[in-house]
C-alpha positions as CSV (number, residue, x, y, z in Angstrom):
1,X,118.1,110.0,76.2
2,X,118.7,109.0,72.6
3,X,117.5,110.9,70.0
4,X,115.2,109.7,67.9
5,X,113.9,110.2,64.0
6,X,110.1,112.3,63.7
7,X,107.4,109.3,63.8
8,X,104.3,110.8,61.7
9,X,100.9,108.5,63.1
10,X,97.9,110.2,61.6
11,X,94.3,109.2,62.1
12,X,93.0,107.8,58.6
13,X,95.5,108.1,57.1
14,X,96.2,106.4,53.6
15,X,98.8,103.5,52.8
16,X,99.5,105.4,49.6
17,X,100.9,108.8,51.3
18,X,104.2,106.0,52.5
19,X,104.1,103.5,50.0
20,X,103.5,103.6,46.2
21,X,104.5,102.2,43.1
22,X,105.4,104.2,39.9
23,X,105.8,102.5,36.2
24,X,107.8,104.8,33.9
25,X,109.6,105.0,30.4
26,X,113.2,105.5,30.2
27,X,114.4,108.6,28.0
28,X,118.4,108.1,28.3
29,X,118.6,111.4,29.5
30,X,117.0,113.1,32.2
31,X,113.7,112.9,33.9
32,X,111.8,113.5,36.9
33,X,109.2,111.0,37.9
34,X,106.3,112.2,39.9
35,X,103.3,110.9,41.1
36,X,103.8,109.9,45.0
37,X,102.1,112.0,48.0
38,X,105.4,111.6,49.6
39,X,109.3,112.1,49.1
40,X,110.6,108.7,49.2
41,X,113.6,107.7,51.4
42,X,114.2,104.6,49.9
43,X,113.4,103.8,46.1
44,X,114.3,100.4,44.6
45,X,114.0,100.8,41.0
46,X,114.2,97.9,38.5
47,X,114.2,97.7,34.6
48,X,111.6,95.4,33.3
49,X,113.7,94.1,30.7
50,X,116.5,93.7,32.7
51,X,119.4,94.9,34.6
52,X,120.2,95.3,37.9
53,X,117.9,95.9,41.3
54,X,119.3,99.3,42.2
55,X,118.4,100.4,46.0
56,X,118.3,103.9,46.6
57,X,117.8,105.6,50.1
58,X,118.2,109.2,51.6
59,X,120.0,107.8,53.9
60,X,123.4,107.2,52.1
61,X,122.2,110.1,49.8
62,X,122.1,110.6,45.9
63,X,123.7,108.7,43.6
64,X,124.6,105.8,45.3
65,X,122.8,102.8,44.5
66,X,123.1,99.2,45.8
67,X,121.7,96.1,44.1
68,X,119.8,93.2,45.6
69,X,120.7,90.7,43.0
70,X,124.6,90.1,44.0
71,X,127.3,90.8,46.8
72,X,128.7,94.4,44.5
73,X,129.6,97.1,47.2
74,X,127.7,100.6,47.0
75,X,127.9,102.0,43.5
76,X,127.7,105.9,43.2
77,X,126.8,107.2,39.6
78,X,126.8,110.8,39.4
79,X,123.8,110.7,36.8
80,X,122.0,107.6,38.4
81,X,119.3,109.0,41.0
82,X,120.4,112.5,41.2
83,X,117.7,113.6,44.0
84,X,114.7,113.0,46.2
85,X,111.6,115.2,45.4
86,X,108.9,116.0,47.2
87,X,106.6,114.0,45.1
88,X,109.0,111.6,43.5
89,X,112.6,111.0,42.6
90,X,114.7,112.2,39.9
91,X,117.0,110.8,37.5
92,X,120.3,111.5,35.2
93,X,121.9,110.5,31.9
94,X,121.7,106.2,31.7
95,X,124.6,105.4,29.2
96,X,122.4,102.2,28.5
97,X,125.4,100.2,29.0
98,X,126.2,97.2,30.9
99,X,126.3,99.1,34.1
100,X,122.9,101.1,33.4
101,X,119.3,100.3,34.2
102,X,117.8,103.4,36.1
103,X,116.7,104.8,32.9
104,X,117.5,103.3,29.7
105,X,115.9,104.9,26.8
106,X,112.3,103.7,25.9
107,X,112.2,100.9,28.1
108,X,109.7,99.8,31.0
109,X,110.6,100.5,34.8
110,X,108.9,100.1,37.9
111,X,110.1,102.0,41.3
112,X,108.4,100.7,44.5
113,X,109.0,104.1,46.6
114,X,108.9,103.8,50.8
115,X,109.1,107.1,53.0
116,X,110.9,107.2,56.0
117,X,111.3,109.6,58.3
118,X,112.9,112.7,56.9
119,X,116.8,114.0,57.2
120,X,118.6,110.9,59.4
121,X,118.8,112.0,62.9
122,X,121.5,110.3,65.8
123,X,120.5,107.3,67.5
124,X,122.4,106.4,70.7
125,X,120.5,103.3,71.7
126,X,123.1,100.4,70.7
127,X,126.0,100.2,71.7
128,X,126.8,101.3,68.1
129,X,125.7,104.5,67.2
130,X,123.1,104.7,64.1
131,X,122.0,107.3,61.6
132,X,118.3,106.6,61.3
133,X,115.0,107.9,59.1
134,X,112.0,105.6,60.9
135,X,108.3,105.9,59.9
136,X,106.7,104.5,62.5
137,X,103.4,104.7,60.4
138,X,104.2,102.3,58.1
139,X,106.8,100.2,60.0
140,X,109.6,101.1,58.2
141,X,113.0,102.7,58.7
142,X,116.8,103.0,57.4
143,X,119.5,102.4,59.5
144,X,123.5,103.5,58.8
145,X,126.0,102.4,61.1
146,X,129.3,101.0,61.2
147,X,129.9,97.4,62.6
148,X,132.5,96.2,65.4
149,X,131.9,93.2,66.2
150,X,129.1,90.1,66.4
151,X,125.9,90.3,68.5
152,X,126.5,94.2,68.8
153,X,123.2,96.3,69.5
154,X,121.9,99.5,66.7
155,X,119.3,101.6,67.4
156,X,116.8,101.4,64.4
157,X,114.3,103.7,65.6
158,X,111.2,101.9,65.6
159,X,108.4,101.7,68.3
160,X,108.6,97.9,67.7
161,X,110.9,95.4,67.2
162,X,111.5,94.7,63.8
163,X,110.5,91.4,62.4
164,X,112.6,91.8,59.0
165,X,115.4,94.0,58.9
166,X,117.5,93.3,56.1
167,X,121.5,94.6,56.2
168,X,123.7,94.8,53.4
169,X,127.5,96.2,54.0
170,X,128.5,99.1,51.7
171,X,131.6,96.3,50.4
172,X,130.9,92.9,48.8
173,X,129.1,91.0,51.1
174,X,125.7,89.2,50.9
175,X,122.2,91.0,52.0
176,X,121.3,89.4,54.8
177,X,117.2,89.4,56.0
178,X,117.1,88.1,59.5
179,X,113.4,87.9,60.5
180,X,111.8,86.6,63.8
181,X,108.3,86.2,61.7
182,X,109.2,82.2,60.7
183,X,108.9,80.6,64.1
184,X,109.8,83.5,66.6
185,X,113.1,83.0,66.8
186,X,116.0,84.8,65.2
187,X,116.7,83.4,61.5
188,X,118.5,84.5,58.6
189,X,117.5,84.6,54.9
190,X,119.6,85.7,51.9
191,X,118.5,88.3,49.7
192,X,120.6,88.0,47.2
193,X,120.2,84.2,47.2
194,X,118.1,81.0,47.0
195,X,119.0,79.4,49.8
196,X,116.8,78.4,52.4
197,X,116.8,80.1,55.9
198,X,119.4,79.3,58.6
199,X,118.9,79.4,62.5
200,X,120.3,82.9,63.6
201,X,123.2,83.7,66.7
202,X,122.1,87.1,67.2
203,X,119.8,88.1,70.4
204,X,116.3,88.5,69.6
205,X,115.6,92.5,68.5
206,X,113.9,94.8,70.8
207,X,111.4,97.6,70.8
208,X,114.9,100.0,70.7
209,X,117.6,98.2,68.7
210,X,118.5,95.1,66.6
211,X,121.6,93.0,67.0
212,X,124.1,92.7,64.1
213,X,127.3,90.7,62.8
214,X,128.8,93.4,60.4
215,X,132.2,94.6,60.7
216,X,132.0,97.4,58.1
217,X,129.8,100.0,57.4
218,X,126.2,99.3,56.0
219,X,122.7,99.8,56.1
220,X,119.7,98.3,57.1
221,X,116.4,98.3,56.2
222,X,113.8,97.8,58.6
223,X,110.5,96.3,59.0
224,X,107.7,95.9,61.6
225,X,103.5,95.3,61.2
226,X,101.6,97.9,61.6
227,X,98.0,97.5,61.5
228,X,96.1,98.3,57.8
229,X,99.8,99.4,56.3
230,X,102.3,96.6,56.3
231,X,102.7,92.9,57.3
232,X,105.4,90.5,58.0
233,X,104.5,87.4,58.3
234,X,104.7,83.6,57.1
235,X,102.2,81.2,55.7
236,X,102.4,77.7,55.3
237,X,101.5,75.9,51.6
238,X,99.1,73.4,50.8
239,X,100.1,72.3,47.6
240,X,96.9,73.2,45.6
241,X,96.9,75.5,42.6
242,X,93.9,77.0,44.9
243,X,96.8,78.0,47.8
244,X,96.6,79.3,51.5
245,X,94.0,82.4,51.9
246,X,96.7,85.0,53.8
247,X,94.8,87.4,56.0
248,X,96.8,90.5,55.9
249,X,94.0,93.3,57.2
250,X,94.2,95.1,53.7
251,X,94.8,95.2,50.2
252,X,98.0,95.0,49.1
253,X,100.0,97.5,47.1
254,X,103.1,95.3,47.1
255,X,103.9,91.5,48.0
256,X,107.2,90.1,48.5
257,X,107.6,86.1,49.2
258,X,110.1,83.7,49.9
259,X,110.1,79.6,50.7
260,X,112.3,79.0,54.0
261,X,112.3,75.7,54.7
262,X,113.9,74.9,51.3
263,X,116.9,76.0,48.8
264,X,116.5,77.1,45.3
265,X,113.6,79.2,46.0
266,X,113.5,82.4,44.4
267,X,112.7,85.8,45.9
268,X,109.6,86.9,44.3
269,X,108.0,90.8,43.9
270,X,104.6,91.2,42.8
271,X,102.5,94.1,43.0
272,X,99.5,96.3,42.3
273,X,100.1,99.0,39.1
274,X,102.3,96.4,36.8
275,X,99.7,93.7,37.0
276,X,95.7,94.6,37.4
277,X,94.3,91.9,37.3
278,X,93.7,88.3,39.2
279,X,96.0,86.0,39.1
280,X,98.4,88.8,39.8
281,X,101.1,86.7,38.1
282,X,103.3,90.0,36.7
283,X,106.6,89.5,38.9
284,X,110.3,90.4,39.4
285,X,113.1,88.8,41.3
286,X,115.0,90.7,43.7
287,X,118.1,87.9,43.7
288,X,117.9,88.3,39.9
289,X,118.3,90.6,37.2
290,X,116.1,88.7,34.9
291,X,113.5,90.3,32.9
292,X,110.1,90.4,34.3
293,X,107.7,87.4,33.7
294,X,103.3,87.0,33.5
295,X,102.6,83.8,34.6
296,X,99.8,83.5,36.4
297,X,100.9,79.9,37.6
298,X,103.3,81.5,40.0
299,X,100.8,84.3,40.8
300,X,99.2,86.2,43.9
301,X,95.3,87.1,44.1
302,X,95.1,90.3,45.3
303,X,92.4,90.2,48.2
304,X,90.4,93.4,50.1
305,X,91.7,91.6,52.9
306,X,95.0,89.9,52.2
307,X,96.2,87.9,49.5
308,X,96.0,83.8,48.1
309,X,98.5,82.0,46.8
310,X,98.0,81.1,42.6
311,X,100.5,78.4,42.1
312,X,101.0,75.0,43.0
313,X,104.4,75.6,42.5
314,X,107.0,74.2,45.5
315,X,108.8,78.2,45.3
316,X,105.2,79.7,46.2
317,X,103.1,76.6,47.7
318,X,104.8,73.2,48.7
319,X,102.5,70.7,50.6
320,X,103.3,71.9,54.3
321,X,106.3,74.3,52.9
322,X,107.2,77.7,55.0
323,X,106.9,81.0,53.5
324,X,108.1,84.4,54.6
325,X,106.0,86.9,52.9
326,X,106.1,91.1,53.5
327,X,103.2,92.9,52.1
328,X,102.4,97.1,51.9
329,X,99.0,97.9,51.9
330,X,97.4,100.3,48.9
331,X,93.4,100.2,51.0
332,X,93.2,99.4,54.1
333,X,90.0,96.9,54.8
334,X,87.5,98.8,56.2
């Protein structure tokens, strides 16, 4: 039988011991930033000023980052992320050059922090043999493995099947976010893109593995509902600066949304410690390295139960548009 990652399912236990968001200063030097219940297995850390989205996982270890906002292959930066703490992440010298941005001296960062499952453990369930950390908890694990050829089957190590699981290869190559949480089939977003979603060839993913294009090596990123700590899910817009009431089951920590049915759309990021209040209009762009922006116009309320949409925009709320959204609870309801 194929071996499979440690799933941790606790009785009451909290969102914030898998998911949490830290906001820290730069130094230019080195720090360790604390805070989290948890050591994170993927950390994706982005400079509020600017910069690159840098993604970090335990997966493909320290010092390698990759960045949502482009097709760049893996980076590895000795001093970048230089380890993963049991209650955090630590960091090295930033040159605050042009390739900098983990930890540029005196400037705002936010780190959205996801654990996984430990040390990556074998998983023989595809055809392709993966590497995977899974916390079955919150719905979420990292997958390495090496591509061969189209429609080929990886283990992910999930009790579900995902409905996100976003793969970028370790060369230059798009991030591709195929989701089944549009319309039940298998579609494809872009991550690093605007563009709207396209219909998918790949077999619908199981319970056990997912079903992928790559050729190369890369990792994946995987994501499944699980009751009071994450949701996938679409919602459809009304047009109305008073948008769609999105039933999640909790409060969210974090809130990630994207149009489908339409191009030039943005990827948007909002969540709970950079923005306290409602509108929650304090948001980044993970197909963008621009600074982040307050406007409350293209902004979530953040609900005990879910989330509204703030904008009449046509990116967040277009008169019978289709959004994909993934949220990570910080309460859940009671």
């Amino acid at each position: 039988s194929a071996s499979r990652s440690f799933s941790i399912t606790v009785q009451n236990d909290a969102p914030s011991n898998h998911f949490n968001t830290v906001l820290y200063t730069g130094n230019g030097g080195t720090q360790s930033i604390t805070g989290l219940n948890f050591s994170p297995g993927l950390v994706w850390i982005k400079n509020r000023t600017g910069y690159f989205n840098l993604l970090f996982d335990s997966v493909r270890g320290v010092n390698k980052w990759l960045s949502s906002n482009g097709t760049y292959a893996e980076g590895n930066i000795a001093s970048s992320l230089t380890s993963f703490d049991s209650n955090g992440f630590s960091l090295g010298t930033d040159p605050n050059g042009s390739d900098s941005g983990w930890n540029r001296n005196g400037e705002a960062h936010v780190a959205w922090n996801f654990k996984a499952g430990g040390p990556a453990v074998a998983n023989t369930d595809g055809t392709i043999n993966s590497q995977v950390s899974a916390n079955n908890t919150l719905g979420f694990s990292i997958v390495s493995f090496t591509g061969t050829s189209s429609n080929v089957s990886v283990g992910h190590g999930l009790d579900a099947a995902p409905e996100l699981f976003i793969i970028k290869t370790l060369s230059t190559d798009n991030w591709w976010a195929y989701t089944t949480a549009i319309d039940g089939t298998m579609d494809y977003l872009v991550l690093n893109s605007t563009v709207a979603a396209g219909n998918g060839t790949q077999s619908l993913p199981t319970s056990s593995v997912f079903y992928q294009n790559q050729t190369n090596a890369s990792i994946a990123y995987c994501f499944t509902s699980k009751p009071g700590f994450s949701k996938v899910g679409s919602y459809t817009g009304n047009g109305s600066a008073s948008g769609p009431i999105v039933q999640t089951g909790f409060e969210p920590a974090m809130i990630i949304a994207k149009r489908t049915d339409a191009g030039s759309s943005n990827w948007f990021i909002w969540d709970n410690k950079r923005d306290l209040t409602n509108p929650n209009g304090t948001f980044l762009l993970p197909n963008n390295s621009n600074a982040e922006s307050n406007l409350d116009a293209y902004g979530m309320n953040f609900l005990s139960n879910g989330f509204s949409v703030n904008s009449s925009d046509i990116q967040l709320n277009a008169n019978g548009g289709a959004y994909l959204y993934l949220a990570i609870a910080a309460v859940k309801s009671k």
